[in-house]
PDB file of N, CA, C and O in Angstrom:
ATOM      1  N   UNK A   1      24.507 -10.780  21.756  1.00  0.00           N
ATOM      2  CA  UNK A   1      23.100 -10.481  21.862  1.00  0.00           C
ATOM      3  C   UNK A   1      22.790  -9.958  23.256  1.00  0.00           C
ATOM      4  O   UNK A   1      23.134 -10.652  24.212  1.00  0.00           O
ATOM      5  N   UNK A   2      22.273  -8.985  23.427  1.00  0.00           N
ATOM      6  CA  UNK A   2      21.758  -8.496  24.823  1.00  0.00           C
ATOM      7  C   UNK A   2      20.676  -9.047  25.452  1.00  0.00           C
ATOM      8  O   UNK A   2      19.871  -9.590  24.694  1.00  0.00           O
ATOM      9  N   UNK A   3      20.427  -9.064  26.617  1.00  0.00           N
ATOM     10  CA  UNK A   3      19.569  -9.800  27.275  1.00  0.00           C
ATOM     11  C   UNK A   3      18.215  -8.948  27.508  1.00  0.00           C
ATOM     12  O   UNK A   3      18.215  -7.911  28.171  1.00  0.00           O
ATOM     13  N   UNK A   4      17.116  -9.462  26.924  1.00  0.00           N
ATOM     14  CA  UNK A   4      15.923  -8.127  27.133  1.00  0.00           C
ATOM     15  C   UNK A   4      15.617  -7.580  28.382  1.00  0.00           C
ATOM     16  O   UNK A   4      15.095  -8.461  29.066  1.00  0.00           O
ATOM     17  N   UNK A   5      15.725  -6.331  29.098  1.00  0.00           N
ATOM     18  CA  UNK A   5      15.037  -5.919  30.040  1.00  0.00           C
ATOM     19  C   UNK A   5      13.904  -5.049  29.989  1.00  0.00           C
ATOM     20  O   UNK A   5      13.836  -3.905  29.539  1.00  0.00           O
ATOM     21  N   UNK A   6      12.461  -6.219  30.858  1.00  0.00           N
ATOM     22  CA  UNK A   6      11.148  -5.118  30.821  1.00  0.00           C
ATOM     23  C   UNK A   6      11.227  -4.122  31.124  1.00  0.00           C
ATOM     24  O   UNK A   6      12.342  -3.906  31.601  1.00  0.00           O
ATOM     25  N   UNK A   7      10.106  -2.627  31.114  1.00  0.00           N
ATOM     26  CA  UNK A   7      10.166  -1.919  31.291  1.00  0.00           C
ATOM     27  C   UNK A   7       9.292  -2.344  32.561  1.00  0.00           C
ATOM     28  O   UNK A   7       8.584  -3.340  32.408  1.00  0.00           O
ATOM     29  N   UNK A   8       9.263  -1.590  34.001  1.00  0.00           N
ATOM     30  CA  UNK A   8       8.021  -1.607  34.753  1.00  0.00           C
ATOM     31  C   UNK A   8       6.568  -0.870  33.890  1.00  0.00           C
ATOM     32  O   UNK A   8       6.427  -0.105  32.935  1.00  0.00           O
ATOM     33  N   UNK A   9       5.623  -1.620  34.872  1.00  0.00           N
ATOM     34  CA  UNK A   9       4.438  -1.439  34.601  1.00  0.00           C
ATOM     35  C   UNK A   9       4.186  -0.129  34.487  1.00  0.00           C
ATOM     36  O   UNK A   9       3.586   0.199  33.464  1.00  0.00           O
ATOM     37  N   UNK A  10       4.562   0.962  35.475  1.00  0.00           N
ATOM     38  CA  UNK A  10       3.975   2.180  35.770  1.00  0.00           C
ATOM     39  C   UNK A  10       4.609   3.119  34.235  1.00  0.00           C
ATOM     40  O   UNK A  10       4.003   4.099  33.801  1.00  0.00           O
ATOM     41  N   UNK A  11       5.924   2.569  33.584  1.00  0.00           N
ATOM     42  CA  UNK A  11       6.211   2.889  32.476  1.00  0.00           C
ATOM     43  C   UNK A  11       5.619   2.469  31.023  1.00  0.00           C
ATOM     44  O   UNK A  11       5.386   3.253  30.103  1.00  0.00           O
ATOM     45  N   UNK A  12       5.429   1.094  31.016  1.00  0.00           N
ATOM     46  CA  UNK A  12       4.720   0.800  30.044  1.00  0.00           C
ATOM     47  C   UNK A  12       3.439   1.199  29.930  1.00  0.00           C
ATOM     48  O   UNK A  12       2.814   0.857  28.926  1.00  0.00           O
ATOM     49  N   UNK A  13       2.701   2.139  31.123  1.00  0.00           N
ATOM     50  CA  UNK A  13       1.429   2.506  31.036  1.00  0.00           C
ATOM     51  C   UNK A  13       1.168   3.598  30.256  1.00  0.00           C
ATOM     52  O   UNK A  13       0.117   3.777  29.640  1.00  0.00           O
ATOM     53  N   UNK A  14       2.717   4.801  30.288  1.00  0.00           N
ATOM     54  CA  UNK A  14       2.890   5.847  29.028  1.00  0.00           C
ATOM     55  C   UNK A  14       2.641   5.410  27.814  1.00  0.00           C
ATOM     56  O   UNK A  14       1.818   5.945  27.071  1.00  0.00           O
ATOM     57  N   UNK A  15       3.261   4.505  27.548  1.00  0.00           N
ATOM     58  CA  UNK A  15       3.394   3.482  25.804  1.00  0.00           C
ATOM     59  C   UNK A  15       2.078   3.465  25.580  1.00  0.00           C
ATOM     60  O   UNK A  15       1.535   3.877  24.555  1.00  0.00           O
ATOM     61  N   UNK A  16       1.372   2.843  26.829  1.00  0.00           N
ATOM     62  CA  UNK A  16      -0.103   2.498  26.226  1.00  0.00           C
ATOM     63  C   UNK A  16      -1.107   3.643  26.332  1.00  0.00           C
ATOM     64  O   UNK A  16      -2.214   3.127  26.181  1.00  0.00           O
ATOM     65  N   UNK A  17      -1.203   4.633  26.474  1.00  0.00           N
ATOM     66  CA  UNK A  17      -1.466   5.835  26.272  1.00  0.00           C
ATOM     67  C   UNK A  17      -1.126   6.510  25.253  1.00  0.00           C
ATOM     68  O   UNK A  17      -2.054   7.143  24.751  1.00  0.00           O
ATOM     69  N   UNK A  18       0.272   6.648  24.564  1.00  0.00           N
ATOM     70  CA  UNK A  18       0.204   7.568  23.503  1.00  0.00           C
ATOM     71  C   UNK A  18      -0.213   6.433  22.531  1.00  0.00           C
ATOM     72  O   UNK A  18      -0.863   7.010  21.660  1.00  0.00           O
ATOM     73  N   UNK A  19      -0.172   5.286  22.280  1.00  0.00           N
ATOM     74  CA  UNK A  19      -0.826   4.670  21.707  1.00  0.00           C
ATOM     75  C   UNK A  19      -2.136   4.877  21.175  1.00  0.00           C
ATOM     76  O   UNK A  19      -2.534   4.986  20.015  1.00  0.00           O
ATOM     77  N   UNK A  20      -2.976   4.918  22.763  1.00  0.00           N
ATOM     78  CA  UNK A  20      -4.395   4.778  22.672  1.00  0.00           C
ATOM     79  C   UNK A  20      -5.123   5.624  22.086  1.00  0.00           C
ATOM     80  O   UNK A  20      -6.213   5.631  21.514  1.00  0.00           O
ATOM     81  N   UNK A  21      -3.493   7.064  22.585  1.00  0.00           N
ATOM     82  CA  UNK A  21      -4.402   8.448  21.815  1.00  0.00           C
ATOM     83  C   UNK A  21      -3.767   8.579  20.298  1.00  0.00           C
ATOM     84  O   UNK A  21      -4.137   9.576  19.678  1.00  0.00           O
ATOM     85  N   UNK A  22      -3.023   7.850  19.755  1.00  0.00           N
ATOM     86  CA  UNK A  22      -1.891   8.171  19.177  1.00  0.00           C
ATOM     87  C   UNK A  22      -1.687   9.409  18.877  1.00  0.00           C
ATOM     88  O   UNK A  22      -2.310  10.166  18.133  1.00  0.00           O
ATOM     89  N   UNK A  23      -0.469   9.607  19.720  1.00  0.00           N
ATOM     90  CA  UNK A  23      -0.070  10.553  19.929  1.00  0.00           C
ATOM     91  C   UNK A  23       1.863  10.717  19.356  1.00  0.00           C
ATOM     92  O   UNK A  23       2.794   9.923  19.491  1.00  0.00           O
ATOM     93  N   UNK A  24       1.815  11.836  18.843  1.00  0.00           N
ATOM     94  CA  UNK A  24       2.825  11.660  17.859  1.00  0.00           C
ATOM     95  C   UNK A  24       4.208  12.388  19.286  1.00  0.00           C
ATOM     96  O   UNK A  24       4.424  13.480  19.811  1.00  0.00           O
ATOM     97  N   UNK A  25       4.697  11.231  19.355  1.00  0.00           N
ATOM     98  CA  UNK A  25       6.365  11.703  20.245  1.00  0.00           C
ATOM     99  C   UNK A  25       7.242  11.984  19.461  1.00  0.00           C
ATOM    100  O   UNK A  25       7.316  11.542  18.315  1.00  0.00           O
ATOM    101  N   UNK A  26       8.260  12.999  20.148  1.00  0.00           N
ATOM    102  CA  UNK A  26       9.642  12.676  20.178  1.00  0.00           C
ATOM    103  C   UNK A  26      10.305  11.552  20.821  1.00  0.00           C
ATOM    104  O   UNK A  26      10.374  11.469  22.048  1.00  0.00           O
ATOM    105  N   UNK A  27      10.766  10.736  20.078  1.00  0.00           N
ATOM    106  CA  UNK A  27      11.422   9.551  20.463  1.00  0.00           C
ATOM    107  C   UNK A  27      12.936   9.480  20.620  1.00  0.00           C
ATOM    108  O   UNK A  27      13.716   9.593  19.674  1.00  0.00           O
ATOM    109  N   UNK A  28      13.401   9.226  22.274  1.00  0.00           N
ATOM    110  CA  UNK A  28      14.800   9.401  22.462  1.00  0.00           C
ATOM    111  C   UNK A  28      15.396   7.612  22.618  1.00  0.00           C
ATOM    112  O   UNK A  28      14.851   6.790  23.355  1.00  0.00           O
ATOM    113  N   UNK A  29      16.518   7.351  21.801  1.00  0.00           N
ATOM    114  CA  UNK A  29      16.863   6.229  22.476  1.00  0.00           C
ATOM    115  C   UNK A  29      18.448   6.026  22.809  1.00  0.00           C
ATOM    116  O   UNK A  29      19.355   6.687  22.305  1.00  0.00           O
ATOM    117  N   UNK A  30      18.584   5.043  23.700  1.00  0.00           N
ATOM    118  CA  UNK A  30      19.905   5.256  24.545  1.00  0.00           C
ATOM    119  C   UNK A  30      20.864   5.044  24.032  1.00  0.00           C
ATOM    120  O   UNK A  30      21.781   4.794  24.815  1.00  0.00           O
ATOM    121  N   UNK A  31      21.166   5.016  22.780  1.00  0.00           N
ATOM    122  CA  UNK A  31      22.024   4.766  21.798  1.00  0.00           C
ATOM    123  C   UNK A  31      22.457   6.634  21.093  1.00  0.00           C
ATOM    124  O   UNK A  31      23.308   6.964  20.268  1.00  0.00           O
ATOM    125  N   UNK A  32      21.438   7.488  21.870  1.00  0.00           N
ATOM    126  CA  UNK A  32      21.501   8.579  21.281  1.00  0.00           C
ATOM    127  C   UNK A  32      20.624   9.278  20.398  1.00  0.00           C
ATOM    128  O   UNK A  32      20.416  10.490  20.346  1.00  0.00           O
ATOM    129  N   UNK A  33      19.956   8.017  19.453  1.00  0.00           N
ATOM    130  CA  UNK A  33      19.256   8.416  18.461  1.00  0.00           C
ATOM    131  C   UNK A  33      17.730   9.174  18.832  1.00  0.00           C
ATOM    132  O   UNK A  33      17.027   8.641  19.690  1.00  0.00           O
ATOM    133  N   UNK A  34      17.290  10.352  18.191  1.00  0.00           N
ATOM    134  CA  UNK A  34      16.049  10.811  18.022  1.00  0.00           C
ATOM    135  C   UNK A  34      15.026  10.881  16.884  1.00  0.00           C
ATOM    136  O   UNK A  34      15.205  10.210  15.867  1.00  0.00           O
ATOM    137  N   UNK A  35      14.160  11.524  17.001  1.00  0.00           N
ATOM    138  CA  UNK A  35      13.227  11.221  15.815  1.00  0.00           C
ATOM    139  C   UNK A  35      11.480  11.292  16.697  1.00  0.00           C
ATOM    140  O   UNK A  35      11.066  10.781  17.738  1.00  0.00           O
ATOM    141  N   UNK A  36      10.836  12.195  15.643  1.00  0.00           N
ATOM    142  CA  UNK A  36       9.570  12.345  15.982  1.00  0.00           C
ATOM    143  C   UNK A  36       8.905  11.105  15.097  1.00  0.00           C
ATOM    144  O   UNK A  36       9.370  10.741  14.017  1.00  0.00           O
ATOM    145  N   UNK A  37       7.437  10.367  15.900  1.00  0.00           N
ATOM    146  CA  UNK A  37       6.573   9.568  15.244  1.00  0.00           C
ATOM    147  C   UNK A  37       5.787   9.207  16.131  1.00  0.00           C
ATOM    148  O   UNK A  37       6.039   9.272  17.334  1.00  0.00           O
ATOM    149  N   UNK A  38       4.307   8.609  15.431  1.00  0.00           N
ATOM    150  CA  UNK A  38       2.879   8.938  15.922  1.00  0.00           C
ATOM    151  C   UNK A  38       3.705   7.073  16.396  1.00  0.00           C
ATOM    152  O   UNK A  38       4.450   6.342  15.744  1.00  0.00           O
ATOM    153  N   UNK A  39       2.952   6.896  18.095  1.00  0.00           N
ATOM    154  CA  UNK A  39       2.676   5.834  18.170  1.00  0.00           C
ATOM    155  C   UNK A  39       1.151   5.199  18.123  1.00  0.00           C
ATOM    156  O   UNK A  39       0.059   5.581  18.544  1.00  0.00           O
ATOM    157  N   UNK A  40       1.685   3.872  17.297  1.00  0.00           N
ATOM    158  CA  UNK A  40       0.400   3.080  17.058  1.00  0.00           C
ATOM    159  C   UNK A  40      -0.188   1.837  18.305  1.00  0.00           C
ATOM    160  O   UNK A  40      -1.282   1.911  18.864  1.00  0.00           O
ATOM    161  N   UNK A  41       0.685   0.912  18.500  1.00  0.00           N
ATOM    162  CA  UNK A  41       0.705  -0.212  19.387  1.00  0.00           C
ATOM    163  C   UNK A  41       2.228  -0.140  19.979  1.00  0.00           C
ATOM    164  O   UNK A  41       3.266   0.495  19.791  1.00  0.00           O
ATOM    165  N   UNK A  42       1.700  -1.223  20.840  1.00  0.00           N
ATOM    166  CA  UNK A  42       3.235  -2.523  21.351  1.00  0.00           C
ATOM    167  C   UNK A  42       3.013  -3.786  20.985  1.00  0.00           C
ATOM    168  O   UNK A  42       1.903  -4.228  20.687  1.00  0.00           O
ATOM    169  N   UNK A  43       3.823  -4.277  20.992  1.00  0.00           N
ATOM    170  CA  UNK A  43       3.990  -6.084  20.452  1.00  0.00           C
ATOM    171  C   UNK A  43       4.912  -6.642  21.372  1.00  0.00           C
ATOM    172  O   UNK A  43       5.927  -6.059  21.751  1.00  0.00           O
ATOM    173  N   UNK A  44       4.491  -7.982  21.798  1.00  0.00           N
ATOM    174  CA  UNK A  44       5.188  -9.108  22.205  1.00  0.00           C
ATOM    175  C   UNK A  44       5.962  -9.695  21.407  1.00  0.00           C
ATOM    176  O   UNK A  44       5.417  -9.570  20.310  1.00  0.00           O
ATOM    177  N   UNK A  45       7.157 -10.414  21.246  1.00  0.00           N
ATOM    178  CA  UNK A  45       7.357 -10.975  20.713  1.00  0.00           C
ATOM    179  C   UNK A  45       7.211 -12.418  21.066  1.00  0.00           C
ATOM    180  O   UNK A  45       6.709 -12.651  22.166  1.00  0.00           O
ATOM    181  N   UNK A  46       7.554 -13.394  20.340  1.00  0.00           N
ATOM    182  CA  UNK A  46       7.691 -14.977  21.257  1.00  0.00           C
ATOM    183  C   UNK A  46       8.063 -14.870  21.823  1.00  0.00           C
ATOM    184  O   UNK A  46       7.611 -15.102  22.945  1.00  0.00           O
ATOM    185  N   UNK A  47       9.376 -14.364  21.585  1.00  0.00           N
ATOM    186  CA  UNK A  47      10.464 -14.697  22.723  1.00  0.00           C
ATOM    187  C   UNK A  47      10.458 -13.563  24.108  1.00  0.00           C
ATOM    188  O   UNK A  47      11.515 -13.290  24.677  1.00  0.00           O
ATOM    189  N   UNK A  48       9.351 -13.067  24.471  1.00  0.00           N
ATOM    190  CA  UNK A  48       8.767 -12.157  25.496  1.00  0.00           C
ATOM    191  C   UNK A  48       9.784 -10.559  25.251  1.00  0.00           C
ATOM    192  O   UNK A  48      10.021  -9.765  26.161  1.00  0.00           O
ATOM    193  N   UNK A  49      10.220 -10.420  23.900  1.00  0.00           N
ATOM    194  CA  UNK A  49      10.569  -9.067  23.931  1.00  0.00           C
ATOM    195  C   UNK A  49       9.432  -8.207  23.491  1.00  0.00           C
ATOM    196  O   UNK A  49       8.590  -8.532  22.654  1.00  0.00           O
ATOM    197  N   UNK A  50       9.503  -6.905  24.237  1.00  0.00           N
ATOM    198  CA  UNK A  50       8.668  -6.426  23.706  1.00  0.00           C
ATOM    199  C   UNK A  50       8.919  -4.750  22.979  1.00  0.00           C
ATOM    200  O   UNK A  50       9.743  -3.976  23.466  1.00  0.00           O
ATOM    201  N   UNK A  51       8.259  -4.473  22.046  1.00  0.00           N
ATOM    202  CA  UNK A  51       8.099  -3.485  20.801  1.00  0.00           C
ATOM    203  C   UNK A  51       7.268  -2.257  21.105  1.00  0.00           C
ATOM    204  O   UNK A  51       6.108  -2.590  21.349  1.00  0.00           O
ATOM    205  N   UNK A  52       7.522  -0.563  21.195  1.00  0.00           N
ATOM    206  CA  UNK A  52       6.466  -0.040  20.106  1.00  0.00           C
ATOM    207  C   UNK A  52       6.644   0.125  18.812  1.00  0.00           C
ATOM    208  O   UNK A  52       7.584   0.073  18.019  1.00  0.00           O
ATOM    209  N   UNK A  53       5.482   0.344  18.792  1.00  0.00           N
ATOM    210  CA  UNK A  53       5.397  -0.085  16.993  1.00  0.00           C
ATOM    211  C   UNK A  53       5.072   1.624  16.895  1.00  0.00           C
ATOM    212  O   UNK A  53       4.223   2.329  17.439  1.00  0.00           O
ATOM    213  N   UNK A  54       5.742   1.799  16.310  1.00  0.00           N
ATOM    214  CA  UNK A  54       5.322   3.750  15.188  1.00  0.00           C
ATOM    215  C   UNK A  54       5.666   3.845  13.928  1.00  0.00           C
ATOM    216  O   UNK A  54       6.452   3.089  13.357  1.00  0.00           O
ATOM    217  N   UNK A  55       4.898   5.089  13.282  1.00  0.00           N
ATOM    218  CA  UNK A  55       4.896   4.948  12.164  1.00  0.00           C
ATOM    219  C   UNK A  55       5.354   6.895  12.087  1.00  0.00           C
ATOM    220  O   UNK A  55       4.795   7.899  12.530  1.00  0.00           O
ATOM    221  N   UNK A  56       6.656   6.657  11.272  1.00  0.00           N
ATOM    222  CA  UNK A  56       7.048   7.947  10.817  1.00  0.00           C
ATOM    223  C   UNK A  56       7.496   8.535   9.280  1.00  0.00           C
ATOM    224  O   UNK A  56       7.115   7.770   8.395  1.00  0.00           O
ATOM    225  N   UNK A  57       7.950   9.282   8.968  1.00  0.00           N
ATOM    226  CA  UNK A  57       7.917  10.065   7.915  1.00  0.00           C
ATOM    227  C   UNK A  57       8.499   8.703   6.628  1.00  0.00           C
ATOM    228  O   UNK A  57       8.157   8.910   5.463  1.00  0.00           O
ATOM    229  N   UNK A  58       9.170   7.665   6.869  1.00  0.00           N
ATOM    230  CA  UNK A  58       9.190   6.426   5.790  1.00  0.00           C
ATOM    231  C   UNK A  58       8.456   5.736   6.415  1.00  0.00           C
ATOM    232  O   UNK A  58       9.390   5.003   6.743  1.00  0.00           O
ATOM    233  N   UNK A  59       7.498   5.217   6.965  1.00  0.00           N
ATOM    234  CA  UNK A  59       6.469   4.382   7.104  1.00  0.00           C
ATOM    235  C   UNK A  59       6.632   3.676   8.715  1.00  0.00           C
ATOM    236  O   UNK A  59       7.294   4.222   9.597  1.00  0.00           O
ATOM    237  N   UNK A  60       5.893   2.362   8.900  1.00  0.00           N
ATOM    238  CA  UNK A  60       6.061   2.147  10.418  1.00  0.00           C
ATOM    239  C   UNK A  60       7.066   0.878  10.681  1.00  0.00           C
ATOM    240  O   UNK A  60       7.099  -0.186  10.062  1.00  0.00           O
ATOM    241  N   UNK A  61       8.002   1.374  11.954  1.00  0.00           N
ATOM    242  CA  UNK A  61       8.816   0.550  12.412  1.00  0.00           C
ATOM    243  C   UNK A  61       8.887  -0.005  14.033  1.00  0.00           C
ATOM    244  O   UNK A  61       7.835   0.430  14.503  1.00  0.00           O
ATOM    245  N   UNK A  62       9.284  -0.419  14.643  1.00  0.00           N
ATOM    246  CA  UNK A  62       9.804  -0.890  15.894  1.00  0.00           C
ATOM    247  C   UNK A  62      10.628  -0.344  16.377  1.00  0.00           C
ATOM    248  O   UNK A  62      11.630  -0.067  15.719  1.00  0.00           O
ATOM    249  N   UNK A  63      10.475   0.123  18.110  1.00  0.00           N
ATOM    250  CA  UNK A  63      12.163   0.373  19.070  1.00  0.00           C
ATOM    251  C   UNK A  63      11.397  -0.629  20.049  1.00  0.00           C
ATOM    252  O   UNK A  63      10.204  -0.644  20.355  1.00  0.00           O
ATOM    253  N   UNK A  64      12.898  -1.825  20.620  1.00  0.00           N
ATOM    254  CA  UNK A  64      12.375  -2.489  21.462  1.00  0.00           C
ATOM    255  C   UNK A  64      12.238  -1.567  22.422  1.00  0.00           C
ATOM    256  O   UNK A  64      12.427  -0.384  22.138  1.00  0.00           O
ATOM    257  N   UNK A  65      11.874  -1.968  23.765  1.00  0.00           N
ATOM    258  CA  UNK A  65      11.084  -1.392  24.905  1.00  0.00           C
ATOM    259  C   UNK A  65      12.464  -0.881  25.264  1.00  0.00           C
ATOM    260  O   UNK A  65      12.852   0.249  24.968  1.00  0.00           O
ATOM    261  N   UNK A  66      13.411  -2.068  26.132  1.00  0.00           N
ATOM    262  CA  UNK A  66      14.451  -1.404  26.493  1.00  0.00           C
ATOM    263  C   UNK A  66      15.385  -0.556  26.026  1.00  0.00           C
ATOM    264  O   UNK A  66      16.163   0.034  26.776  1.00  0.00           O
ATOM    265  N   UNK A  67      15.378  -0.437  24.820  1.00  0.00           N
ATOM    266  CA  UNK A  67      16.155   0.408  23.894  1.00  0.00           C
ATOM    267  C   UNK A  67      15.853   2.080  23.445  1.00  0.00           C
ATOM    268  O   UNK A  67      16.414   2.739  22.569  1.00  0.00           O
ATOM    269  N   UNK A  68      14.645   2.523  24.488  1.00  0.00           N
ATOM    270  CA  UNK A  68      13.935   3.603  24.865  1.00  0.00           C
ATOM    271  C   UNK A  68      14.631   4.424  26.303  1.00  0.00           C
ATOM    272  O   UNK A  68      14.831   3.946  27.420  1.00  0.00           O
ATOM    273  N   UNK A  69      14.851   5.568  25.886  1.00  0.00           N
ATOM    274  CA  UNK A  69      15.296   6.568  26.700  1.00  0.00           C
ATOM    275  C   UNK A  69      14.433   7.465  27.288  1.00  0.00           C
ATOM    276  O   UNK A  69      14.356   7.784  28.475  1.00  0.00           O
ATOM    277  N   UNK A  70      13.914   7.770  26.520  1.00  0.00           N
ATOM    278  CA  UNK A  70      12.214   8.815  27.040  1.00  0.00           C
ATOM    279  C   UNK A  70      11.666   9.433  25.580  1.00  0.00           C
ATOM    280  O   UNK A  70      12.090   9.512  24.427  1.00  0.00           O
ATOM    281  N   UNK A  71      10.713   9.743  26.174  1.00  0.00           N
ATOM    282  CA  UNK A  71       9.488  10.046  24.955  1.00  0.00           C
ATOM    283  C   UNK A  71       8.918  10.798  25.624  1.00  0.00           C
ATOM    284  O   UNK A  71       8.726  10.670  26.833  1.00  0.00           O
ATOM    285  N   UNK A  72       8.433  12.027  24.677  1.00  0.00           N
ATOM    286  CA  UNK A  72       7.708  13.308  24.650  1.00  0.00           C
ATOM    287  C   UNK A  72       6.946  13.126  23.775  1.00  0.00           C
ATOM    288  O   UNK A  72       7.181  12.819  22.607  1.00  0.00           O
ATOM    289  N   UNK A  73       5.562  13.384  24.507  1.00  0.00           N
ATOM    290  CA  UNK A  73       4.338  14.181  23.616  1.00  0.00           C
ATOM    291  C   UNK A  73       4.256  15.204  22.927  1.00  0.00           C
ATOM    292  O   UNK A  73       4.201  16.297  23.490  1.00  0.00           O
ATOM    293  N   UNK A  74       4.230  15.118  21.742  1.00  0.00           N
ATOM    294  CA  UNK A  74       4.440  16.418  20.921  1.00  0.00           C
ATOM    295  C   UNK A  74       3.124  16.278  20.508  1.00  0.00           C
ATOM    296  O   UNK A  74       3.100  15.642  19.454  1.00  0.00           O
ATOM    297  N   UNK A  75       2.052  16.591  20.876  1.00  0.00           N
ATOM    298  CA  UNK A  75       0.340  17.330  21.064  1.00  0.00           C
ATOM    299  C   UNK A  75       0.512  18.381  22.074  1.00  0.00           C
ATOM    300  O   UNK A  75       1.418  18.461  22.903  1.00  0.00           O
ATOM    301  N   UNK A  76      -0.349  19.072  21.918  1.00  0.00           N
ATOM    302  CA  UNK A  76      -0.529  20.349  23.029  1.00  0.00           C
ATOM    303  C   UNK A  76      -1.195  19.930  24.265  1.00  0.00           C
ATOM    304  O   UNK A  76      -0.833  20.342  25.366  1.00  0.00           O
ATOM    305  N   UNK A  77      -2.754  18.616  23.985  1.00  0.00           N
ATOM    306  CA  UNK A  77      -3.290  18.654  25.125  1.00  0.00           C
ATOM    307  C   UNK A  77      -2.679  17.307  25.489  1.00  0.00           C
ATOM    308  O   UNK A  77      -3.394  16.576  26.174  1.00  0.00           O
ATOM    309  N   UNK A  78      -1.698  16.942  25.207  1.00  0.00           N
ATOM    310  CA  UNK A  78      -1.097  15.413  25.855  1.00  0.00           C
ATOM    311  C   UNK A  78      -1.419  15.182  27.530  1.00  0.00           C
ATOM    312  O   UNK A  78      -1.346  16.173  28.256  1.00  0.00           O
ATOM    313  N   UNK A  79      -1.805  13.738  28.172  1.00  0.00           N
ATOM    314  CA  UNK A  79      -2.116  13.481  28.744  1.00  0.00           C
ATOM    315  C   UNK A  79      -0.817  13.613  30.122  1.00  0.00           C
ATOM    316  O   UNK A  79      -1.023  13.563  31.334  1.00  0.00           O
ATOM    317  N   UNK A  80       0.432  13.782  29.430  1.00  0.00           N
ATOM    318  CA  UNK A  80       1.624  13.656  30.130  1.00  0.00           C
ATOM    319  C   UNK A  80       2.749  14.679  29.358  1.00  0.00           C
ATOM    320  O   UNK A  80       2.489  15.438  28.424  1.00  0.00           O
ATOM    321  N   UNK A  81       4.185  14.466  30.071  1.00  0.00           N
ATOM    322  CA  UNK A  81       5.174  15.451  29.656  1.00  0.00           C
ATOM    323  C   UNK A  81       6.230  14.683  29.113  1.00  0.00           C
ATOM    324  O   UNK A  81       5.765  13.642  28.647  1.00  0.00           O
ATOM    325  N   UNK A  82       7.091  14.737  29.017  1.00  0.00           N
ATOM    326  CA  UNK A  82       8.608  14.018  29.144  1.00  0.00           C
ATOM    327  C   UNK A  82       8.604  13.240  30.221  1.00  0.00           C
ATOM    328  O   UNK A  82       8.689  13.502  31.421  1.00  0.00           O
ATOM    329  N   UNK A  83       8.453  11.896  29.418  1.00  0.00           N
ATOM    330  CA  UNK A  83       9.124  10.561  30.748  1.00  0.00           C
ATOM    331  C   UNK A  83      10.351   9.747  30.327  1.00  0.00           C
ATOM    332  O   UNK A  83      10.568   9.508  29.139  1.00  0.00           O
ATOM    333  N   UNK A  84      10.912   9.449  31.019  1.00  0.00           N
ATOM    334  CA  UNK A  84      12.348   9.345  31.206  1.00  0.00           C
ATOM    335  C   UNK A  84      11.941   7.416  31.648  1.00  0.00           C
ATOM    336  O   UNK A  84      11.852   6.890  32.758  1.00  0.00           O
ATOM    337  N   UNK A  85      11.786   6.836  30.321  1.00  0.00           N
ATOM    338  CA  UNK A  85      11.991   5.132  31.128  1.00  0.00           C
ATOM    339  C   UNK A  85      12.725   4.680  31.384  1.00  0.00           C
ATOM    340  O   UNK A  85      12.270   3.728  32.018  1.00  0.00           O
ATOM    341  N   UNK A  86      14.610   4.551  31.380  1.00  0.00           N
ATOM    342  CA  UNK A  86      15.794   4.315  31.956  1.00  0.00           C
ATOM    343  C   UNK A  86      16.465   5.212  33.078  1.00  0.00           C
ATOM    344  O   UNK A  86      17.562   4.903  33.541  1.00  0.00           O
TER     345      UNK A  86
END
């Protein structure tokens, strides 16, 4: 089992932005994997891991926080560009 690592604040402040606008990313994660989807929220878990939550072309799922590579805004007037959270 891996040990959770937070993201800093100044990163989790992207999450909560495309959220707020939901705003549909490209989602990169460090495992390689991609995939476009609108984010909705984040979640805590008990055990202080934490989630975004999106919902894509089969319905909505979870990438934990640390398990995020970077995310792109795929809107035109997005508030931001490509951020790189690892």
């Amino acid at each position: 089992m891996n040990t959770y690592q937070p993201l800093s604040c100044d990163m989790h402040d992207y999450l909560e932005i495309a959220c707020m606008y939901g705003y549909r990313l490209q989602v990169e994660r460090i495992d390689g994997c991609s995939y476009a989807a609108r984010a909705l929220t984040t979640r805590t878990a008990a055990s202080k891991e934490e989630f975004l939550v999106l919902r894509g072309d089969r319905g909505q799922f979870e990438v934990r926080l640390d398990r995020l590579l970077a995310i792109t805004p795929l809107e035109a007037n997005a508030r931001f560009g490509r951020i790189e959270l690892r």
